[in-house]
Backbone as XML, in Angstrom:
<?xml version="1.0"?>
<chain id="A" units="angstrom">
  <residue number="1" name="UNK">
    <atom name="N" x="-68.199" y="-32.065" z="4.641"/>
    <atom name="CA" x="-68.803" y="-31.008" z="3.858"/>
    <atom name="C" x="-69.195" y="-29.823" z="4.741"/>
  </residue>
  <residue number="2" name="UNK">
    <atom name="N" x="-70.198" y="-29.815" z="5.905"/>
    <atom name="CA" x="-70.027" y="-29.174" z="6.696"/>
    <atom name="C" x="-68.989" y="-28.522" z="7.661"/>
  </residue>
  <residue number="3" name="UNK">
    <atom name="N" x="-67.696" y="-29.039" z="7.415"/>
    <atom name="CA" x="-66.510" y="-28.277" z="8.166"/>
    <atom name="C" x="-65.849" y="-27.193" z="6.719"/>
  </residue>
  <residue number="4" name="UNK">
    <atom name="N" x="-66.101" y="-28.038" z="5.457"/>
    <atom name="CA" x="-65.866" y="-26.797" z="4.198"/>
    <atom name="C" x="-66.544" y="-25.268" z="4.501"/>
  </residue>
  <residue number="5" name="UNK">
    <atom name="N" x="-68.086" y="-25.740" z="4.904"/>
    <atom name="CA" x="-68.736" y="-24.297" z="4.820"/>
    <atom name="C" x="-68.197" y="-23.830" z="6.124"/>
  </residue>
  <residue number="6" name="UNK">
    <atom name="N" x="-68.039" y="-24.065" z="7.111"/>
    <atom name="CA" x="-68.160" y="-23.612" z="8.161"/>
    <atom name="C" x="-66.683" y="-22.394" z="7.959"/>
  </residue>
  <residue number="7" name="UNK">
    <atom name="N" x="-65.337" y="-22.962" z="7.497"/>
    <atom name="CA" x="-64.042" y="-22.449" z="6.932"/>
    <atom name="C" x="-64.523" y="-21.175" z="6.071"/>
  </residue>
  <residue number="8" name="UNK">
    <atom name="N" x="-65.719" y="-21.235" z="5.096"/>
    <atom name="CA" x="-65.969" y="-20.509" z="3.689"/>
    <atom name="C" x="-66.838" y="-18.973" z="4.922"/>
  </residue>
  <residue number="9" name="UNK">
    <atom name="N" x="-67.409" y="-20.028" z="5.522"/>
    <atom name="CA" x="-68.629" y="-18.560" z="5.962"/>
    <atom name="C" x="-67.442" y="-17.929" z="7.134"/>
  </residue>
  <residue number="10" name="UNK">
    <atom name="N" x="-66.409" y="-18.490" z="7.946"/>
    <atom name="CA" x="-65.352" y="-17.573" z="8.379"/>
    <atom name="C" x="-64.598" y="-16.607" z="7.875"/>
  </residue>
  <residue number="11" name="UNK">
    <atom name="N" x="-64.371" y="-17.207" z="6.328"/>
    <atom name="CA" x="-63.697" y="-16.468" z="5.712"/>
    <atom name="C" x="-63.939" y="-15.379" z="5.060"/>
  </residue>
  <residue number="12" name="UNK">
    <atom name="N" x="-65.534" y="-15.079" z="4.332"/>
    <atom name="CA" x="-66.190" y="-14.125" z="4.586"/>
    <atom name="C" x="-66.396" y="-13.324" z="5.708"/>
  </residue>
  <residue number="13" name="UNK">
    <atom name="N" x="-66.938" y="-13.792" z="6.819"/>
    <atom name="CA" x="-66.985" y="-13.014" z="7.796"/>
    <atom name="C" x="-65.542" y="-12.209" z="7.968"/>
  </residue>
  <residue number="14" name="UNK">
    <atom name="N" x="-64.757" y="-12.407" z="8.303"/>
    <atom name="CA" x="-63.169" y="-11.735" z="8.112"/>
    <atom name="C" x="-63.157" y="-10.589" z="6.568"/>
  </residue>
  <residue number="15" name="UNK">
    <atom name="N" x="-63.216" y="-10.869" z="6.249"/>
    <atom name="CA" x="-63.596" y="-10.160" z="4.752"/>
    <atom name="C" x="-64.656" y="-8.953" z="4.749"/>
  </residue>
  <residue number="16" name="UNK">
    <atom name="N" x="-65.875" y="-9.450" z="5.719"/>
    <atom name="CA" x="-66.486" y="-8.430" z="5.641"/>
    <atom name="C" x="-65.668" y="-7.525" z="7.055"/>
  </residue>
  <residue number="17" name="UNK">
    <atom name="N" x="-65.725" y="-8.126" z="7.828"/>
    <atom name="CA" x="-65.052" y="-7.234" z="8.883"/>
    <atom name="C" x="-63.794" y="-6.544" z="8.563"/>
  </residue>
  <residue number="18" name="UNK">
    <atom name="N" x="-63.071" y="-6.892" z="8.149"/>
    <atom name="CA" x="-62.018" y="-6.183" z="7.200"/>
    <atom name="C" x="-62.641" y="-4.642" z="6.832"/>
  </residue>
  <residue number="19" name="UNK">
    <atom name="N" x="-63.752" y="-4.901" z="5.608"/>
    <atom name="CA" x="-64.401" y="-3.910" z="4.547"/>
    <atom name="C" x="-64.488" y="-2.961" z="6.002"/>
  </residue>
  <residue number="20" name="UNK">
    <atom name="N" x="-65.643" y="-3.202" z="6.453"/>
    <atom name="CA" x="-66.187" y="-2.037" z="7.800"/>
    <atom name="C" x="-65.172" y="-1.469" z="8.265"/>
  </residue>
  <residue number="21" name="UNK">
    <atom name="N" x="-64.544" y="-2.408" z="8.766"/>
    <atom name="CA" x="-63.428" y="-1.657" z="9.776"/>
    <atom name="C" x="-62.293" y="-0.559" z="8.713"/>
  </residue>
  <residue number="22" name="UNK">
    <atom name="N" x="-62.119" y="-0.487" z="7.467"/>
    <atom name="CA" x="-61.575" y="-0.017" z="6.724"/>
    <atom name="C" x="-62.262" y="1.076" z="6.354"/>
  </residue>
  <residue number="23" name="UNK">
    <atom name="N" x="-63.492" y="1.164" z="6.393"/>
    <atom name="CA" x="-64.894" y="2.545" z="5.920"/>
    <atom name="C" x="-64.475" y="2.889" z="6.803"/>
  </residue>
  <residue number="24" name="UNK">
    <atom name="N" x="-64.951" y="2.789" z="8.077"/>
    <atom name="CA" x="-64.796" y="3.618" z="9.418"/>
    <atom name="C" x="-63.615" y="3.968" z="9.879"/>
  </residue>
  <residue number="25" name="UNK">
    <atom name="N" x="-62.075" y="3.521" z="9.583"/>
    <atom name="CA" x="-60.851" y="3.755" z="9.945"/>
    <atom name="C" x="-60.855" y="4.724" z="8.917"/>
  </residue>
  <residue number="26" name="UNK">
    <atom name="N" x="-60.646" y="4.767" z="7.825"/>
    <atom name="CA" x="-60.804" y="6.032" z="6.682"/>
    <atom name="C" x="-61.559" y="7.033" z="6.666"/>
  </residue>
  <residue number="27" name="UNK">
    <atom name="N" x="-62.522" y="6.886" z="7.299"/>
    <atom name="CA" x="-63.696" y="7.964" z="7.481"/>
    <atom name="C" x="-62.996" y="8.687" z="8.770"/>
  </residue>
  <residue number="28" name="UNK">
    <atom name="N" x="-62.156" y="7.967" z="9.527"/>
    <atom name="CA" x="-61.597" y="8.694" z="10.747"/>
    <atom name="C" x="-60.692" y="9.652" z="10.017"/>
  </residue>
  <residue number="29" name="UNK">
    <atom name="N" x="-59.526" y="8.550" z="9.711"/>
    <atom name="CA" x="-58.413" y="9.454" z="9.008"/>
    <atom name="C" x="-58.679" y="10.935" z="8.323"/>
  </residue>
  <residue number="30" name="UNK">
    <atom name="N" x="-59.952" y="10.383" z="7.223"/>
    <atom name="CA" x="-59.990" y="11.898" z="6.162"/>
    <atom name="C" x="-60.671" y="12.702" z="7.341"/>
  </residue>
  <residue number="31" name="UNK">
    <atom name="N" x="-61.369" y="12.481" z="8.363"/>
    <atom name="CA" x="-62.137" y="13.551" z="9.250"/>
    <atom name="C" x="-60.902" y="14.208" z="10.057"/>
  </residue>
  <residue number="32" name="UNK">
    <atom name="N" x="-59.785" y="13.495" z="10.847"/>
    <atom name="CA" x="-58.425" y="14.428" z="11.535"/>
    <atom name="C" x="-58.119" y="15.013" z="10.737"/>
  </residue>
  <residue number="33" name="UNK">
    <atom name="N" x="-57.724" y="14.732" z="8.946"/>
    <atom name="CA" x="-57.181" y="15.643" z="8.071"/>
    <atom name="C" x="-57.884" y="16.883" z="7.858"/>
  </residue>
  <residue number="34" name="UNK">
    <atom name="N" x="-59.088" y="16.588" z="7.875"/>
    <atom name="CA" x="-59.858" y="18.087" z="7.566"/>
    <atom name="C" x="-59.817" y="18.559" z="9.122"/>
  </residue>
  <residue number="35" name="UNK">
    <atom name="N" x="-60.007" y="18.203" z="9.960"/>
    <atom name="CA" x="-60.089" y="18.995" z="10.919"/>
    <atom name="C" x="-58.697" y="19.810" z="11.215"/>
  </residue>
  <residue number="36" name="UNK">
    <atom name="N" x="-57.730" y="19.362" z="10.731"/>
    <atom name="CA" x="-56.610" y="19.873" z="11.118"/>
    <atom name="C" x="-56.138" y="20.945" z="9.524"/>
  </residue>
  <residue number="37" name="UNK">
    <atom name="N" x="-56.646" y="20.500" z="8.855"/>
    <atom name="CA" x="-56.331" y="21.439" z="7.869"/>
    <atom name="C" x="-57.072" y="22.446" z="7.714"/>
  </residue>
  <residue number="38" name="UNK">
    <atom name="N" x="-57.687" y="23.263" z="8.334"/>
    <atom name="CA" x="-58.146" y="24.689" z="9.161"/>
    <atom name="C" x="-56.341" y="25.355" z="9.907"/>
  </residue>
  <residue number="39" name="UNK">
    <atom name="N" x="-55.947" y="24.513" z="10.133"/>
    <atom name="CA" x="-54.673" y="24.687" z="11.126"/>
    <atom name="C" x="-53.750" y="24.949" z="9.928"/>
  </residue>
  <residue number="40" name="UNK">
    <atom name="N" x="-52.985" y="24.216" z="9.732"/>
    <atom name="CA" x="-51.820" y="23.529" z="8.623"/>
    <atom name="C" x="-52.283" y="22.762" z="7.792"/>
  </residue>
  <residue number="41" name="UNK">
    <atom name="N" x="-52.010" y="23.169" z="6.693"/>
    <atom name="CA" x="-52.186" y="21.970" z="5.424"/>
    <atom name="C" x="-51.297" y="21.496" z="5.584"/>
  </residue>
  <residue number="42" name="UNK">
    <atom name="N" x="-49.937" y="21.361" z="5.997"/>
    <atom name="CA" x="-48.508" y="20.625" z="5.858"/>
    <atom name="C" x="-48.979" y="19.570" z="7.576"/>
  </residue>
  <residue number="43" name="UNK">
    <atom name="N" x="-49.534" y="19.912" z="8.930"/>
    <atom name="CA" x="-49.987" y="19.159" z="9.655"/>
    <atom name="C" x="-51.309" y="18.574" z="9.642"/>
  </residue>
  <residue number="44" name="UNK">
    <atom name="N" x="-51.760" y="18.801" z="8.215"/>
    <atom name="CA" x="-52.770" y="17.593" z="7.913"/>
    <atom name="C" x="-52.676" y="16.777" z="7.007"/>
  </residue>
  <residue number="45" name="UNK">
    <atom name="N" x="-51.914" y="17.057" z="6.104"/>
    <atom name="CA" x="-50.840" y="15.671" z="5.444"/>
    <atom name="C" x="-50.317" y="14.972" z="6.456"/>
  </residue>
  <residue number="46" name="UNK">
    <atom name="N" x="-49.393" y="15.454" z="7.387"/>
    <atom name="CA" x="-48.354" y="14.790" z="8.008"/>
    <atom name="C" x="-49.183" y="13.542" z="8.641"/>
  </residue>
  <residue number="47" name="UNK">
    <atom name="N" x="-50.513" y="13.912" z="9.017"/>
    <atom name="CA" x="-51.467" y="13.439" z="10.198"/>
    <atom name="C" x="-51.724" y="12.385" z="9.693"/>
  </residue>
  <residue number="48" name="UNK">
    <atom name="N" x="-52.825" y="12.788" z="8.196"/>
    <atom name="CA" x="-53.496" y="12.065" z="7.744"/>
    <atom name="C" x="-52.525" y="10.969" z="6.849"/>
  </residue>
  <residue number="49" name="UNK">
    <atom name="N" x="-51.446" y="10.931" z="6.619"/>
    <atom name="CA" x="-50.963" y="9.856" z="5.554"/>
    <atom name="C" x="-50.247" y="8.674" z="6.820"/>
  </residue>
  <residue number="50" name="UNK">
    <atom name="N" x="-50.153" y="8.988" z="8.051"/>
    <atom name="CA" x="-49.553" y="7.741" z="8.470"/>
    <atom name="C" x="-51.061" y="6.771" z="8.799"/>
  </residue>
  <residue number="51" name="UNK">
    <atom name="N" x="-51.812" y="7.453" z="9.473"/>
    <atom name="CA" x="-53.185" y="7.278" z="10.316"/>
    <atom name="C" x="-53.844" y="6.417" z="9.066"/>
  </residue>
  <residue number="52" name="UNK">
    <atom name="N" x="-53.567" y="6.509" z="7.500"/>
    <atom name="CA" x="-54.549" y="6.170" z="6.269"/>
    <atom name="C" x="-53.976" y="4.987" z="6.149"/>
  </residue>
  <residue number="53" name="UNK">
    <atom name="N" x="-52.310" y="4.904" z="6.252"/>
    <atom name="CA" x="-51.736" y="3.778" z="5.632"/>
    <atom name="C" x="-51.556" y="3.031" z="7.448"/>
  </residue>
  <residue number="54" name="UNK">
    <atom name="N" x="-52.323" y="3.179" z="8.176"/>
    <atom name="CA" x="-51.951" y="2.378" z="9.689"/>
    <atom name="C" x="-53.686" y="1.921" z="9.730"/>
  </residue>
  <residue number="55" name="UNK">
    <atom name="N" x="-54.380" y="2.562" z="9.137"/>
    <atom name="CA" x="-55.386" y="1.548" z="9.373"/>
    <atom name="C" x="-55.657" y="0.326" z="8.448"/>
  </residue>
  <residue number="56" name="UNK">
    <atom name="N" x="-54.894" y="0.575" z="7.114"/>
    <atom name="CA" x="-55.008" y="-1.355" z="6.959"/>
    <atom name="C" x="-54.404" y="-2.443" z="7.554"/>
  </residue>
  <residue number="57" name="UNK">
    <atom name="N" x="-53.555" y="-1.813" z="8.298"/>
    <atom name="CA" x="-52.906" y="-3.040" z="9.530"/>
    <atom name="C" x="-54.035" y="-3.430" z="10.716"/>
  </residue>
  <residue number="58" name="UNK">
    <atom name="N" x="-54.533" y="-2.302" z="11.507"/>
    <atom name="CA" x="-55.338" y="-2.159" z="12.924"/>
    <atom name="C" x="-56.436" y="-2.731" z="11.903"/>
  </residue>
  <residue number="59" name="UNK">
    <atom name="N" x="-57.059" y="-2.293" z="10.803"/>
    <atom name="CA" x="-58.400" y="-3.254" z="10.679"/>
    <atom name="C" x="-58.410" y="-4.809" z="10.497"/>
  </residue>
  <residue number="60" name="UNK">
    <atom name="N" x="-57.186" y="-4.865" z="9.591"/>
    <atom name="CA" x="-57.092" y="-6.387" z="9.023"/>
    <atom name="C" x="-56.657" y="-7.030" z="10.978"/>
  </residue>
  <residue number="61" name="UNK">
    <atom name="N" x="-55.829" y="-6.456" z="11.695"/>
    <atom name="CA" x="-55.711" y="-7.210" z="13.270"/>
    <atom name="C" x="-56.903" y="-7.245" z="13.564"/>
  </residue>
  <residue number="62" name="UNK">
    <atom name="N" x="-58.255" y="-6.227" z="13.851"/>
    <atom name="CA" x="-59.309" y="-6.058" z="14.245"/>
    <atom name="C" x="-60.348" y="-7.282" z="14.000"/>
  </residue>
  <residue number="63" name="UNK">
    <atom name="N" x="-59.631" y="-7.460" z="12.565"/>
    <atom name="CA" x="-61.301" y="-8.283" z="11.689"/>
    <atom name="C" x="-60.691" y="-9.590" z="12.621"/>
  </residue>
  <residue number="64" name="UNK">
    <atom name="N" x="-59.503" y="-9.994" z="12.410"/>
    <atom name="CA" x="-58.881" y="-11.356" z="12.207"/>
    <atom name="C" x="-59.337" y="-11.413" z="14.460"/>
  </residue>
  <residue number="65" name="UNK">
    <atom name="N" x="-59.226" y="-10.635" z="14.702"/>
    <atom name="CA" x="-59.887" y="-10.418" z="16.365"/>
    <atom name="C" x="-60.910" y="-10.915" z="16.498"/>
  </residue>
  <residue number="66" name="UNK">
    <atom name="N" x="-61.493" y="-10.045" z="15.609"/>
    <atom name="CA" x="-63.051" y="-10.887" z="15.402"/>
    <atom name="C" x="-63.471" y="-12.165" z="15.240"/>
  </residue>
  <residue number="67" name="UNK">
    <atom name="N" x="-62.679" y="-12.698" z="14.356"/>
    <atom name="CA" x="-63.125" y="-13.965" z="13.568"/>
    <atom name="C" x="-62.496" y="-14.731" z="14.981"/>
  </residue>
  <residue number="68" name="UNK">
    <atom name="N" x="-61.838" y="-14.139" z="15.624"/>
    <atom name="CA" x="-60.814" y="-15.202" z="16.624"/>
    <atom name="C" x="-61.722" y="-15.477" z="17.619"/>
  </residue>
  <residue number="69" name="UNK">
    <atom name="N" x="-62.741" y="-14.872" z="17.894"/>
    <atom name="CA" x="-63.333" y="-14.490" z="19.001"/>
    <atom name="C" x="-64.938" y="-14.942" z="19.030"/>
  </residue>
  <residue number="70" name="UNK">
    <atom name="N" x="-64.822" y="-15.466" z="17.585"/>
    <atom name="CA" x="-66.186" y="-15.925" z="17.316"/>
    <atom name="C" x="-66.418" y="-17.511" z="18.129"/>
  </residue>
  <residue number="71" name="UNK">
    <atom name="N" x="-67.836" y="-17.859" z="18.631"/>
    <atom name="CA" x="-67.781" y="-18.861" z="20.039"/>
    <atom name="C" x="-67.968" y="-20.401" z="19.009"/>
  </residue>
  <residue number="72" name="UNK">
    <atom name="N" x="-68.294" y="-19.962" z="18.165"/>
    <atom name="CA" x="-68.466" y="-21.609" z="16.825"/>
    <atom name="C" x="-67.313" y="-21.927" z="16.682"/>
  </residue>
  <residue number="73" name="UNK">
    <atom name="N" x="-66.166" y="-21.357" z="16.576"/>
    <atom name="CA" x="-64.651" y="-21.777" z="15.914"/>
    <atom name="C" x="-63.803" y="-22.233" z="17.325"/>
  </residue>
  <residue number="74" name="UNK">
    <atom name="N" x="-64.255" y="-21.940" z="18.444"/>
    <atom name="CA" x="-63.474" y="-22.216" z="19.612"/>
    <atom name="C" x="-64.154" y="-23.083" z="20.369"/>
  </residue>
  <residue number="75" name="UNK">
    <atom name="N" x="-62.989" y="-23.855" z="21.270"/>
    <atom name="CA" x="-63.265" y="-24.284" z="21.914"/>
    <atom name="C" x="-63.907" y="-24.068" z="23.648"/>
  </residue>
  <residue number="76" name="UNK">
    <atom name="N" x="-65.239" y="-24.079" z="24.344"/>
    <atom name="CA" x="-65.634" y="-23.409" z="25.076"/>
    <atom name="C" x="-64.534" y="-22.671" z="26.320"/>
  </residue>
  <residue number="77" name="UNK">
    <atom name="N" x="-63.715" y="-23.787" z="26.665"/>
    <atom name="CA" x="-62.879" y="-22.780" z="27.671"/>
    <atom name="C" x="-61.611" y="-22.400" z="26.916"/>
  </residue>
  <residue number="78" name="UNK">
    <atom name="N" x="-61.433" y="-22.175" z="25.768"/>
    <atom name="CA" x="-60.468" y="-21.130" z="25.253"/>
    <atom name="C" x="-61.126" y="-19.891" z="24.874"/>
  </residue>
  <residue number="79" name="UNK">
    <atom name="N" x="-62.316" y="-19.641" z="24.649"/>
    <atom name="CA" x="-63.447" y="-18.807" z="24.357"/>
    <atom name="C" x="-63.089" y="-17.288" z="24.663"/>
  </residue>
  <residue number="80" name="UNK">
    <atom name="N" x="-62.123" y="-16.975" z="25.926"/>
    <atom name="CA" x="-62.139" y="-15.706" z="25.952"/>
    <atom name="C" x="-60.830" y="-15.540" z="26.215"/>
  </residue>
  <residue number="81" name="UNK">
    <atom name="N" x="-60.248" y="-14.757" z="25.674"/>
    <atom name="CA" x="-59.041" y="-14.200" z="25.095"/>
    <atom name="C" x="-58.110" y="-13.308" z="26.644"/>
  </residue>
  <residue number="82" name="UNK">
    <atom name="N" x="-56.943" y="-13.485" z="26.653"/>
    <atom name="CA" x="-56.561" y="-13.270" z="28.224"/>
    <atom name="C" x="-55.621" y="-12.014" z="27.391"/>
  </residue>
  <residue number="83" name="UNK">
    <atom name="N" x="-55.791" y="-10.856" z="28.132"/>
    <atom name="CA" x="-54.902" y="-9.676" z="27.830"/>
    <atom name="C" x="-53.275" y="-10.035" z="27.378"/>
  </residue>
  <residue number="84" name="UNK">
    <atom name="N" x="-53.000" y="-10.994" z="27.459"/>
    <atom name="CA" x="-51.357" y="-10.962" z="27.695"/>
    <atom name="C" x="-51.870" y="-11.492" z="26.035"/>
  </residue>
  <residue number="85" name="UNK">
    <atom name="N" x="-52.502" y="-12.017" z="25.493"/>
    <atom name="CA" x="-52.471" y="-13.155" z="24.148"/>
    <atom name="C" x="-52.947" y="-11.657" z="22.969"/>
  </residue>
  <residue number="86" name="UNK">
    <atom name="N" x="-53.887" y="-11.067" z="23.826"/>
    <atom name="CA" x="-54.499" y="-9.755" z="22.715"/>
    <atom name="C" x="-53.093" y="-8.397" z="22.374"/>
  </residue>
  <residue number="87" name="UNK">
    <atom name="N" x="-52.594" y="-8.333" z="23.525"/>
    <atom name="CA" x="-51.075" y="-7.688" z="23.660"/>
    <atom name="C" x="-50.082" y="-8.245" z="22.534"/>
  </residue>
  <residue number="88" name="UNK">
    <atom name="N" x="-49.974" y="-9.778" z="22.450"/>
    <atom name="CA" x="-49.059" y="-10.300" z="21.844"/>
    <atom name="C" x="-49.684" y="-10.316" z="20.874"/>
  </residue>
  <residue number="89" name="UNK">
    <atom name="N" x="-50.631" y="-10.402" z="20.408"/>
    <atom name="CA" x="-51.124" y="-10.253" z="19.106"/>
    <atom name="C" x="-51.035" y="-8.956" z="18.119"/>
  </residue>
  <residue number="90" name="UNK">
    <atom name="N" x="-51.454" y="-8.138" z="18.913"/>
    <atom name="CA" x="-51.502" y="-6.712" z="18.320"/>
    <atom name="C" x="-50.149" y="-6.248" z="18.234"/>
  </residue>
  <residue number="91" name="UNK">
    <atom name="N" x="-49.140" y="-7.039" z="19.318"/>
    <atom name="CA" x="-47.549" y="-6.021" z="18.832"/>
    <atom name="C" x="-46.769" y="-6.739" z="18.419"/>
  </residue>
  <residue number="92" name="UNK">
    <atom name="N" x="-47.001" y="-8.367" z="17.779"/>
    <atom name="CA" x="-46.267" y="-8.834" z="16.690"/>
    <atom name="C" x="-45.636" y="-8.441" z="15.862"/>
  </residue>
  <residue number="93" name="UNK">
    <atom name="N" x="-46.577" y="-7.673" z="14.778"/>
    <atom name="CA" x="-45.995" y="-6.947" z="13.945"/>
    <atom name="C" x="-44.829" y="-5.758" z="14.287"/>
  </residue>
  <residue number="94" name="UNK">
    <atom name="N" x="-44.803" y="-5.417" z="14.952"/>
    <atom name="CA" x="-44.437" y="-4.105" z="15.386"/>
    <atom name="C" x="-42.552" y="-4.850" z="16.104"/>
  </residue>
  <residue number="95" name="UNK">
    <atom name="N" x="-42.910" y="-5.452" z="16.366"/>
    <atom name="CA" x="-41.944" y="-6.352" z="17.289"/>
    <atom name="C" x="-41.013" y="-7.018" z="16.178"/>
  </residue>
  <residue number="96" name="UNK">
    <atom name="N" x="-41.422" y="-7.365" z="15.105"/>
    <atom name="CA" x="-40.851" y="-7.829" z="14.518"/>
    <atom name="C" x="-40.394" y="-6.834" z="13.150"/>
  </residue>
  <residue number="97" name="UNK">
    <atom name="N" x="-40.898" y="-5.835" z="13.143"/>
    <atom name="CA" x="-40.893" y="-4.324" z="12.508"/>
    <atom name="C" x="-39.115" y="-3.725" z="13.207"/>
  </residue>
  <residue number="98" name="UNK">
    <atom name="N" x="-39.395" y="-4.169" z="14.614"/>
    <atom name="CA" x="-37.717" y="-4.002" z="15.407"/>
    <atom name="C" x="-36.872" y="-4.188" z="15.467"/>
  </residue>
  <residue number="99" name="UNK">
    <atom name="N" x="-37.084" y="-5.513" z="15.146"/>
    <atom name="CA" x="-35.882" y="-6.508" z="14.887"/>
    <atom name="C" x="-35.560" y="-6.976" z="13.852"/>
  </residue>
  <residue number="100" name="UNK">
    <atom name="N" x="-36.275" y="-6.275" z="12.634"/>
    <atom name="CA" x="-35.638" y="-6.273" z="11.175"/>
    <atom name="C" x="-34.821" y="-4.779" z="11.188"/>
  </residue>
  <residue number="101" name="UNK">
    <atom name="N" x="-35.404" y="-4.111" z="11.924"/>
    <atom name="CA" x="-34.804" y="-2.398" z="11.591"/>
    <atom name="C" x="-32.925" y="-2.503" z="12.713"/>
  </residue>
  <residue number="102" name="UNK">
    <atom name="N" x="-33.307" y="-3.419" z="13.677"/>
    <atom name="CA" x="-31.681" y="-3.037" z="13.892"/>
    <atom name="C" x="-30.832" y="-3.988" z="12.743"/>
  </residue>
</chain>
């Protein structure tokens, strides 16, 4: 019963980290668009529509970072995350974005 909740309150946590990281990635986005649309309205579309639709990827990687990184779900010496694993994590997608496109 206690390994149920423990799964339920992760899965929230991810969920909420998700939400945040999605306020604040959007709050970025619409802030480059206005700042740049003083400049170009056609280079603050261009800006703002990849940057809007690229932060539900970078937050949902971010949250799921989070939750990865939390010290209850791991085991003590896997606990901290080695650059080569955070690398491969973050350019999965992208990697495999490559090798559907050739």
């Amino acid at each position: 019963m206690g390994d149920t909740m423990g799964n339920h309150s992760n899965t929230v946590r991810v969920i909420i980290a998700y939400l945040v990281f999605m306020i604040v990635g959007q709050a970025v986005a619409v802030g480059i668009g206005l700042l740049l649309d003083s400049v170009s309205k056609t280079a603050a579309l261009a800006t703002f529509i990849p940057i809007y639709y690229a932060m539900y990827w970078v937050a949902w990687r971010l949250a799921l970072l989070l939750a990865d990184r939390t010290p209850e779900l791991q085991p003590k010496a896997a606990a901290a995350g080695t650059p080569i694993k955070l690398a491969a994590w973050f350019l999965a997608p992208a990697l495999l974005a490559y090798e559907l496109a050739e």
